[in-house]
Steps between C-alpha positions, in 0.01 A plus 500: 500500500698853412546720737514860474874641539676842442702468169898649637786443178707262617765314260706175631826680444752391205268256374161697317596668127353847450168500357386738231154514643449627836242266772217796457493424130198408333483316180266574238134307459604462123870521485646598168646178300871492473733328239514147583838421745626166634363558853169518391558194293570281839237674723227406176612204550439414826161691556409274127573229741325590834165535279503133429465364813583568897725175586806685314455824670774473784737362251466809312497722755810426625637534136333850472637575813884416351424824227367734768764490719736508204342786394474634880815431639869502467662161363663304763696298252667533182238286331270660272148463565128572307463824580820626468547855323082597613430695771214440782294791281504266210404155687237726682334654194530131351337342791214767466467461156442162472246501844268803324476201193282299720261795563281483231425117489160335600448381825426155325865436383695381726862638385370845654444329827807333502717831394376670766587188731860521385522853499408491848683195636838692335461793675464308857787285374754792425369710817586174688851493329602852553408441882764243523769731286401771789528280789513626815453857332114430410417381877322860585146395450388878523721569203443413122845418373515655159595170262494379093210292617286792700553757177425212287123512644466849558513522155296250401242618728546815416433408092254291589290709710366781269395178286225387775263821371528365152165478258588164423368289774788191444746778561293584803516134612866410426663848647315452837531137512908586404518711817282314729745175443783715546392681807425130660841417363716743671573511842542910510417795291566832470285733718401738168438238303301291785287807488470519106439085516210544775338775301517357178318192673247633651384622180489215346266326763215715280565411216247368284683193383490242751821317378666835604288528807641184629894573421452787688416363779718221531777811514332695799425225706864451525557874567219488776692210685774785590346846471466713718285808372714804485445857341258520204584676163224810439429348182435139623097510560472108589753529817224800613238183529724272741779318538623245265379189657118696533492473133634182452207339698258723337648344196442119686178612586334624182709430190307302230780338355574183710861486388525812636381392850721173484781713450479650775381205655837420512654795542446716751616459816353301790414706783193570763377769276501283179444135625130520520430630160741278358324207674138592352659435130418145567133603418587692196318437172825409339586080536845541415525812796343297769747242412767696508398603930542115578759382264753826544366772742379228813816312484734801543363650766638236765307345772160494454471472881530938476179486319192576706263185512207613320710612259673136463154361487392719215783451268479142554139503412520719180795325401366128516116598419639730167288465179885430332672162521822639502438759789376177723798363408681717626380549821518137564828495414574840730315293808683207438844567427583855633220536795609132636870587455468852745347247769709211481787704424784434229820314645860637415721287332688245642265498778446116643114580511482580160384148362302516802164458264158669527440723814160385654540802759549771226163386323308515819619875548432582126160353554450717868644792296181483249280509799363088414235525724321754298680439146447112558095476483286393225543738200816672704815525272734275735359197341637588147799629657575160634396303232742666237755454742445136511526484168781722480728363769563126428742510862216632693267225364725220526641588859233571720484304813122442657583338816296458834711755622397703242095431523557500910616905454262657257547867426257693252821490293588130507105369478457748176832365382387142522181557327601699248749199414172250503327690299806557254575123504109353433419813227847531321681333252206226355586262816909520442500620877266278706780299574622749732180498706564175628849539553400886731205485573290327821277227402089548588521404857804706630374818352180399663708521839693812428178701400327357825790661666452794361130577510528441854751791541288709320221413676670572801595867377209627371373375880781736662400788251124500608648481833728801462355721270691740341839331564702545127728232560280274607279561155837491280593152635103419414512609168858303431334195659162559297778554189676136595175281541366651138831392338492142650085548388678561152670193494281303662292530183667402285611162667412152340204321775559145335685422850176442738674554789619845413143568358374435803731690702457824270088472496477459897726793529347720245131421628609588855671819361188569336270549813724763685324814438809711586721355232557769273264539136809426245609165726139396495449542121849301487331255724230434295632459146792262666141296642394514122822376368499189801099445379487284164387711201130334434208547583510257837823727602323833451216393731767391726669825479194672550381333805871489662468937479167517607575264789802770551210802493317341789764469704623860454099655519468292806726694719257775513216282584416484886381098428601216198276586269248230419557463156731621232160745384514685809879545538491759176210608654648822715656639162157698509680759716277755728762664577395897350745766548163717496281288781837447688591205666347134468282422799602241723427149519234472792505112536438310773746470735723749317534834608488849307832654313606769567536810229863433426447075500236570287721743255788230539269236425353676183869579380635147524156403333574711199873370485370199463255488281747674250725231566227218443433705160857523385527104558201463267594735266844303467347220456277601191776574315564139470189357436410409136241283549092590513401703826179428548608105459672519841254517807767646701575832278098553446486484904846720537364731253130564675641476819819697527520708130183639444446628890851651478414706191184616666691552827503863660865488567693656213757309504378148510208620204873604261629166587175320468451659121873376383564806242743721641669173626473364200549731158456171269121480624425868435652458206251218394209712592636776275544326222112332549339830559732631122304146330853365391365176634284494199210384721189719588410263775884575657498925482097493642605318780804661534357854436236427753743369752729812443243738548378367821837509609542856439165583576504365849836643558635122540788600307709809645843502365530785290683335236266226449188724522663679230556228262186357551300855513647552123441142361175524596469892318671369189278169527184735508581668146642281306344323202582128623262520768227639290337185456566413890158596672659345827769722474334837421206469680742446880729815427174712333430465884841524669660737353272797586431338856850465558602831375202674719567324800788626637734821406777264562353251182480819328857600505589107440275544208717857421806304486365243243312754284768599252762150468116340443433776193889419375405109505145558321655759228739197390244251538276730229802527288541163528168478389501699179786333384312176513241685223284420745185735554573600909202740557278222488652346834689789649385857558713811422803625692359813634204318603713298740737777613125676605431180675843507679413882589165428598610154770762773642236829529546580894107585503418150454661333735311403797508643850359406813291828588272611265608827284285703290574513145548870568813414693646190278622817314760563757601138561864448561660412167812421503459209299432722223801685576694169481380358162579890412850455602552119324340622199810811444738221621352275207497804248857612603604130401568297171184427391287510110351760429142343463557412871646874644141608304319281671667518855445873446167477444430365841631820656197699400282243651631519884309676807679720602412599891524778701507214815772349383832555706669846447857355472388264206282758311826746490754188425220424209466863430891530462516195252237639303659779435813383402332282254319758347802748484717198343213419288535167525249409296435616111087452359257733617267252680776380758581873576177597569465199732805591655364889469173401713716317806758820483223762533289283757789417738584934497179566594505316807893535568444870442195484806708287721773815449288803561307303741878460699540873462197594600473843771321392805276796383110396524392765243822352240369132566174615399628676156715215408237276587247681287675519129853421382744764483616720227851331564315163506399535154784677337717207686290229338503659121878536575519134588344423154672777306844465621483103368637476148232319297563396187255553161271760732226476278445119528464565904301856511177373556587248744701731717199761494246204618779412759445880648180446502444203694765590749259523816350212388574114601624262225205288347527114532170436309696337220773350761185365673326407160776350322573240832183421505456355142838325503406355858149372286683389206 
């Protein structure tokens, strides 16, 4: 990297010939052709053979090298040599001659790329070589010993630099790619010319040639490693906007050239300042640039153990989960090889440890430095870690040692470890590693032991954490415990059960495991598909499986139950929780012989009742992910299902009616019901009774995850309109009736219904695109757009929606509307976006249909009011019929923000209450006209009569009648 020195003439004495060109000297960008001379001859020759190909260049620099200093210095000997009767002028404007050749060529011939090579490896090779001549006379560091080799390059530079403003862009490219590879090639420069070099650079990082772009930076992110910003030139306008390395990173950041980023990818230096944005290239857009962070940038920073742990967590998951096989490939290779190395360390040479083998106690740290017990579950990025480094390290594979001692002293590290090499072993390789199972791995019945072992502990810690609540070490050796017993779960099934008395063994242990309500939800699910695995796979060992969990159900619901229950009916029976958070607690059990709880047994009681009915449900719910077979075949799901399912999602608890329902739980179920409710199961029978189902759910507030309400709100919207349901009497006639019901309701449906209103319009635009595409006549089946955006308007007015105290219709008027306001404020956001312009025409048109009301909240009519008018003044929007929409909202949201104003300012004066009570002001009015008159509309004469009907309805409320009209028919239809 050079450094910047102060040039000081200094000549070795007796050995340097005068030289008729002085070090300031500048040769010329197109020097004048001179008669042909036996010098230039021999340099020709040389540079004819450095275009041909790299592996000769030292040869010939050390040739070229013989001429310079024949030309440079006095002869030591009486023997002539090459460059004997020339002058260091001569070899100089030679040497520059023959480098300014190269300038023009394309950057897709290689002999210009591999002149500029040689060019620069000479000049490091004779600075190096005058250094030795100097000796001990070139040790000043602060100093830049005038030599041959330093004018050499200042006058290169110097002819090359004028050449990097050229027209010609290859010019362009090959000058500043000349001087970048010279400036990495030299060790120091001159001070002037560093300044000349750094300006010349930084112009070139805006250039509009990317090739150019991307020499230049490969220059400056050398000079940034070592620069230290000093004073600026008056004339330099980019060192006004920051230091060096600032624009550099702004360069990183937003260059659209992804050689350009690469570049300095690998150039700039690695520091605090620059390590994080050189980290988020691994997300860049480029392949070939994320590569380049794992494969070059990653590996020469060092330990990895100085990166922060999220931050090793994310580069190992965009690395291995990349879109590009060659970026996954490299960050295997980068966890495998240089991550496993900075753990288990590198021995030195000729230690006696070196043939030591694999270090077992390096991978376990590796594995605790990517935080396994969070990396290591199911979908974490731990498990492809591991499995490419399996694959990738042979001596790991064939070397590890699964003793008792290991399986008796289970860390997270060491259980994830083990099953990441089961899983490796039984997936990988088309069976060419199962051998290795039985040579590691515990047979059936010793696992059985170890995970007995286990479970117990765990058992035994969450026990001291309900104990001592609030105790964090306690609940980190839990979760390491729970982390160890769900590895060993991992294994377990995958284990062959042709050995009976393993089989039984595992299936004791598992159905014991199975009836402790306070093992945690992820070891229970374990639990359960480990019991499917141990059950045969027909139909005799599903209804085995099924009545070995519901035996398992009963046993956890009946440690709530003050007596055995009677029968398995009445044991699901309590899942009908009266426990209300409004009607308090549960009253207590008054009988005989048993005295009255108290108000915190009871609360207790009702707690532990709802714990465990969620637990009961989460069994279940595990175990219908397994079953294939018929459900109302089995007499034991039919009873689980009345008995314990269909009370919990009628249950007053919140809690146990989400985990009752299964959708937020489980997003593959809601997904089935959306795609019913769109008909993609090309059934009518299958979207009715899904469409009914959905809308009771919504209806009856069943569902109340926000997500899921929202999903299902706008299948069902989308589902109302289009054509395929036309002929679906089922389906029209149930939302004909829910969706006004559910929209009137509540003002909480109505916002949900706010939310929906414009992605629905988006989906029903394409679907009548779709539509006419087909040459198929839509109108028949589907009504118009702007008939369903009024119907979307109309299921959000505020003056529909119910409320428990009767209001006259007098008062509706000044209803709070906010969610008006709201679909006001989505419908600029949509109009502001990248949308057709059919749809901003028709999304406009909506605007002119909201209610506007004074009751609404003053902070959202002036947020409204202030997005209004900045839409208007940026006329967003071009036809006359979406600005007069947009017109209507503007002048009915300054009316009331105007009120809400003067109303503010108001004197405490009776008698000026009364006149500003009485008639608008003078101000009022000339403020409203300016409102209008200050906006710059377009083709006036199109809008002229609109605006003067606008005036004249301005004390007047917006009419719905066609809102009101329109809904109606489509609700009919």
């Amino acid at each position: 990297m050079p450094a910047r020195t102060t040039a000081r003439p200094r000549r070795a004495p007796g050995t340097s010939r005068p030289s008729g060109r002085g070090s300031g000297a500048s040769a010329s960008a197109e020097p004048t052709d001179t008669p042909d001379n036996p010098l230039r001859q021999r340099i020709c020759s040389i540079f004819g053979d450095a275009q041909k190909t790299t592996a000769t260049h030292r040869k010939l620099a050390v040739n070229l090298r013989k001429i310079h200093e024949a030309c440079c210095y006095e002869p030591t000997t009486g023997k002539a040599s090459q460059g004997e009767g020339f002058d260091e002028a001569t070899f100089n404007k030679e040497f520059v001659r023959c480098v300014l050749k190269a300038m023009p060529v394309k950057k897709t011939e290689s002999a210009g790329e591999k002149i500029i090579k040689f060019a620069g490896f000479f000049l490091r090779h004779a600075s190096d070589k005058d250094y030795e001549i100097l000796g001990d006379q070139g040790a000043d560091d602060s100093i830049l010993p005038e030599t041959p080799g330093t004018r050499l390059a200042a006058e290169v530079l110097e002819a090359v630099l004028p050449l990097m403003t050229a027209k010609d862009k290859f010019v362009r490219f090959r000058a500043t790619q000349l001087v970048s590879f010279t400036v990495n090639s030299l060790e120091a420069i001159d001070d002037d010319l560093f300044q000349k070099l750094r300006y010349g650079l930084l112009k070139r990082i805006r250039d509009k040639e990317a090739m150019v772009r991307s020499q230049a930076v490969l220059g400056l992110g050398r000079l940034a490693g070592n620069h230290t910003e000093g004073g600026n030139d008056s004339d330099d306008s980019d060192d006004d906007q920051g230091g060096l390395l600032e624009k550099l990173l702004d360069v990183l950041k937003n260059d659209p050239a992804a050689d350009v980023r690469k570049s300095l990818l690998v150039t700039l230096p690695i520091t605090q300042a620059t390590l994080p944005l050189l980290l988020e290239r691994a997300r860049d857009q480029d392949p070939a640039t994320r590569r380049t962070v794992y494969s070059r940038l990653l590996p020469s920073l060092g330990d990895f153990r100085h990166l922060s742990l999220s931050m090793r967590e994310k580069l190992l998951r965009w690395g291995l989960r990349d879109r590009d096989e060659n970026v996954r490939k490299a960050a295997g290779r980068l966890f495998r090889e240089r991550w496993i190395e900075d753990c288990a360390g590198v021995p030195a040479e000729g230690d006696q440890q070196a043939d030591a083998g694999p270090n077992f106690d390096g991978l376990l740290e590796l594995l605790e430095r990517i935080d396994v017990i969070h990396s290591g579950v199911e979908n974490g990025v731990a498990l492809e870690a591991m499995k490419g480094f399996w694959e990738g390290r042979p001596d790991y594979r064939e070397n590890v040692e699964l003793d008792n001692t290991f399986w008796e002293t289970l860390s997270a590290e060491s259980a994830f470890m083990a099953r990441s090499y089961n899983d490796f072993c039984r997936n990988e390789g088309n069976g060419k590693y199962e051998r290795l199972i039985d040579e590691k791995l515990p047979e059936v019945t010793r696992l059985a032991f170890y995970l007995e072992r286990y479970l117990q502990v765990l058992a035994e810690a969450i026990k001291r954490v309900n104990q001592q609540e609030g105790d964090e070490d306690e609940e980190e050796d839990t979760t390491e415990q729970e982390f160890i017993v769900e590895q060993l779960l991992h294994i377990a099934m995958t284990c062959d059960y042709s050995d009976e008395v393993g089989r039984r063994k595992m299936f004791t242990l598992m159905r014991s495991s199975l009836s402790n309500p306070d093992m945690p939800d992820e070891v229970t699910k374990l639990t359960i598909e480990v019991l499917q695995g141990i059950c045969s796979p027909d139909a005799a060992g599903e209804r085995e499986f099924c009545s070995i969990v519901l035996e398992a159900v009963t046993d956890v619901h009946d440690t709530i139950m003050d007596e055995p229950a009677e029968d398995e009916g009445e044991s699901f029976h309590s899942a009908r929780s009266e426990i209300s958070s409004e009607s308090g607690p549960a009253k207590t059990n008054k009988r005989e012989g048993k005295p009255e709880l108290s108000e915190e047994e009871a609360r207790d009681k009702a707690v532990k009742e709802i714990l465990v009915n969620m637990k009961c449900l989460h069994i279940v719910q595990c175990m219908l992910t397994h079953v294939a077979g018929n459900l109302q075949d089995n007499t034991d799901l039919v009873a689980m299902l009345n008995n314990l399912v269909v009370p919990a999602v009628r249950s007053h608890e919140a809690p146990v009616r989400e985990r009752g329902l299964l959708l937020t739980s489980t997003p593959g179920l809601l997904k089935v019901y959306l795609k019913a409710v769109k008909g993609n199961a090309k059934s009518a029978e299958v979207q009715a009774a899904a469409t009914v189902a959905a809308t009771k759910l919504l209806l009856g507030r069943v569902v109340s995850d926000l997500e899921a309400s929202h999903d299902l709100l706008k299948s069902l919207v989308v589902a109302y309109f289009d054509p395929a349901s036309a002929h679906n009497q089922t389906v029209r006639q149930a939302l004909n009736y829910f969706l006004p019901v559910f929209c009137y309701s509540r003002p909480d449906n109505q916002d949900l219904m706010r939310s929906v209103a414009l992605e629905s319009l988006h989906a029903l635009l394409n679907v009548r695109e779709n539509f006419e595409d087909d040459d198929v006549d839509v109108d028949e089946d589907m009504v118009s757009l702007s008939t369903i955006g009024a119907c979307l308007v109309d299921w959000t007015d505020p003056r529909k929606c119910y409320t428990p105290i009767l209001i006259p219709d007098a008062d509706k008027r000044n209803v709070n509307g906010d969610v008006h306001l709201e679909l006001a404020m989505d419908i600029l956001e949509r109009l502001n976006s990248n949308i057709s312009k059919e749809e901003k025409k028709l999304v406009a048109s909506l605007l002119g249909k909201l209610y506007i009301s004074p009751g609404s909240s003053p902070d959202r009519l002036r947020e409204t009011y202030t997005e209004v008018s900045c839409a208007v003044e940026d006329g967003i929007l071009t036809d006359a019929t979406s600005r007069n929409a947009l017109y209507k909202v503007h002048v009915s949201l300054g009316k009331i923000v105007n009120g809400l104003d003067e109303s503010k300012a108001a004197p405490t004066d009776l008698r000026a209450s009364v006149r500003s009570s009485t008639a608008p002001t003078e101000r009022q009015d000339t403020e409203d006209r300016s409102g209008l008159e200050s906006t710059s509309i377009p083709e006036e004469e199109e809008v002229a009569d609109e605006t003067a009907a606008l005036k004249k309805e301005e004390d007047m409320s917006l009419d719905d009648e066609g809102v009101t009209e329109a809904g109606n028919d489509t609700q009919a239809s």
